[in-house]
Residue, then its C-alpha position, 0 to 999 in steps of 0.5 A: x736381089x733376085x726373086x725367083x718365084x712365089x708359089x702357093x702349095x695346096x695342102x690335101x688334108x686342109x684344103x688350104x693356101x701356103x704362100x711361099x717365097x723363093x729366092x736365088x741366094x748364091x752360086x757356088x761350084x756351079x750349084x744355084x743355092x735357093x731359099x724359101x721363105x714361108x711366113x707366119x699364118x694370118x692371125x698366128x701370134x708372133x711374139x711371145x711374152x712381148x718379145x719377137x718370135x725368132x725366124x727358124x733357118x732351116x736345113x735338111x737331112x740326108x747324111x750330105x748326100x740327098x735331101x732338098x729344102x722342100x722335102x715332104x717330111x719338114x712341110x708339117x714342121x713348117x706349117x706347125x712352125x707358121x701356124x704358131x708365128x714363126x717365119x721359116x727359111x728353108x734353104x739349100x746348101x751344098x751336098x759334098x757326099x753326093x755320089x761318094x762311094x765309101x770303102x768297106x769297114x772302119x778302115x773305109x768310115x775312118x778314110x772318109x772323114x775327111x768328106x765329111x768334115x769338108x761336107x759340113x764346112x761347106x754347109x756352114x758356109x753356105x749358111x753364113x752366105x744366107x744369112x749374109x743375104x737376108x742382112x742385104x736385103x732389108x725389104x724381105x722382112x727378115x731381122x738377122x739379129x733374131x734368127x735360130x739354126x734347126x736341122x735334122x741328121x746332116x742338116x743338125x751338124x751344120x746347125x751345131x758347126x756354125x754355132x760353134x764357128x761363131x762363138x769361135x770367131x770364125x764366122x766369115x761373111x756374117x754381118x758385123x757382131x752377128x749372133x745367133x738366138x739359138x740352134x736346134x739340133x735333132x740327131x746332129x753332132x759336130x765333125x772334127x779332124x783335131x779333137x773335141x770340138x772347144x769354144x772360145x765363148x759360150x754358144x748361143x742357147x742349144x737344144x740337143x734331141x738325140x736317140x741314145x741307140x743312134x749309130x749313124x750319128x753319134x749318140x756320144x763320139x766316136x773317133x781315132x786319131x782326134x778325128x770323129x763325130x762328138x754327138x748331142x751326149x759329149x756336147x751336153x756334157x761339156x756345155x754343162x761344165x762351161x755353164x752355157x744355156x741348153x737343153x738335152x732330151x734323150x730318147x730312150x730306145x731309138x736309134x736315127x729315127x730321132x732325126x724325123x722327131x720334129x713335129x712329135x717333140x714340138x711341145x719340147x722345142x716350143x718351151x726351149x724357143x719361148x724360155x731359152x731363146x726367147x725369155x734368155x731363161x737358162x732352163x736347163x732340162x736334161x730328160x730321158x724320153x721313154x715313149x714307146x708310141x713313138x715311131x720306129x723306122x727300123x732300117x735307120x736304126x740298121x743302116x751302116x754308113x756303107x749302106x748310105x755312101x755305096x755311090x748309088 
């Protein structure tokens, strides 16, 4: 095992010490895959109702493209996160859009769904690699039979993919009869090239945050010739009809600005991880959120894929 650094953040608005650890945890086309790990906050509660408190592995968003795990926006989702007695790992994962440049029009949006399908396998990959280092190494603390899956926009759809890879048997370099507690998604979906995603077992409990307006992540799907993006709405749908455990909040007038939601829907998430994950409760919530406090980033809600994959 590699330890790479520890390093102690200071936070302006509180003037206080985060502790945090970094670790190398694969190398794979030249890219050095690392991880943070940040611990629960002295005196935080870490179980709930007598039961462990789940470590959240966490992804970026950045449409496979951009991002990194130490981004500025998650940091209050990580400090909320461990104030509250979780442990969060943030890791890297490969970005296969990086330096794409897409056509113009549907034509160039259907002749890159390919990339992104090979996007998101490679971060389902690079997330079973991490869980597959954190069940090799004991001494960091991390127990694997506890872990949720969250991520937003990009990092949300390798969440969603690598649940389903797993309830589809497909999860390759796991631990022996890994599953997972739960994923997170806000704003994500699941990529396919041969239709609606299907399951050979029921998922692991979901949460779906999703804005009904949102384009550049389907709301829904949208797709031809079996090949497209099934969102939080078509995945509910169908998760509903199987009789698995999930929940689904849509929020009413935003387009991809759900995808920065993390910390004002915190309420919302926390009741999903202590009942659902947690308590193994089927709490099924399917709410419309209308609230108009809520932030609005206008040019999310503009962008077009070809604004993003310009090769900028």
């Amino acid at each position: 095992m590699k330890r790479v650094i520890l390093t102690l953040i200071v936070l302006c608005a509180g003037l206080s010490l985060w502790a945090q650890e970094t670790y190398l945890y694969a190398q794979k086309d030249s890219c050095s895959l690392y991880f943070d790990i940040h611990r629960p906050s002295a005196g935080s509660e870490t179980e709930y109702q007598g039961v462990r408190k789940p470590t959240i592995i966490h992804m970026f968003g950045g449409g496979f493209k951009l991002g990194t795990r130490n981004d500025a926006y998650p940091l209050k989702r990580f400090r909320n996160l461990t104030e509250n007695g979780y442990t969060v790992v943030a890791i890297d994962y490969r970005l296969g859009m990086k330096g794409y440049k897409m056509g113009k029009g549907l034509a160039g949006v259907a002749q890159s769904v390919g990339r992104f399908y090979q996007s998101q396998q490679m971060g389902v990959e690079d997330v079973f690699s991490a869980i597959a280092y954190l069940s090799e190494h004991p001494e960091l603390g991390i127990d694997v039979r506890n872990i949720v899956l969250s991520g937003s926009s990009a990092g949300a759809i390798i969440s969603l993919a690598s649940a389903y890879a797993i309830a589809n048997g497909q999860g390759v370099g796991l631990p022996e009869d890994f599953r997972l507690k739960g994923v997170v998604s806000y704003a994500g979906g699941i990529i396919s090239l041969t239709g609606a995603p299907q399951l050979a077992e029921l998922p692991c409990p979901i949460l779906f945050v999703h804005g009904m307006n949102d384009k550049t992540v389907a709301y829904n799907h949208v797709s031809a010739f079996g090949k497209g993006v099934w969102g939080s709405n078509f995945l509910a749908q169908k998760l509903k009809k199987a009789g698995a455990n999930y929940s689904i909040y849509r929020v009413k007038d935003r387009a991809h600005d759900v995808a920065s939601y993390m910390n004002e829907l915190w309420l919302e998430e926390q009741l999903f991880l202590e009942k659902n994950v947690m308590q193994g409760e089927r709490c099924i919530i399917d709410a419309t959120i209308d609230n108009p406090a809520l932030p609005v980033w206008k040019e999310w809600g503009k962008m077009t894929p070809q604004d993003m994959y310009d090769g900028k």
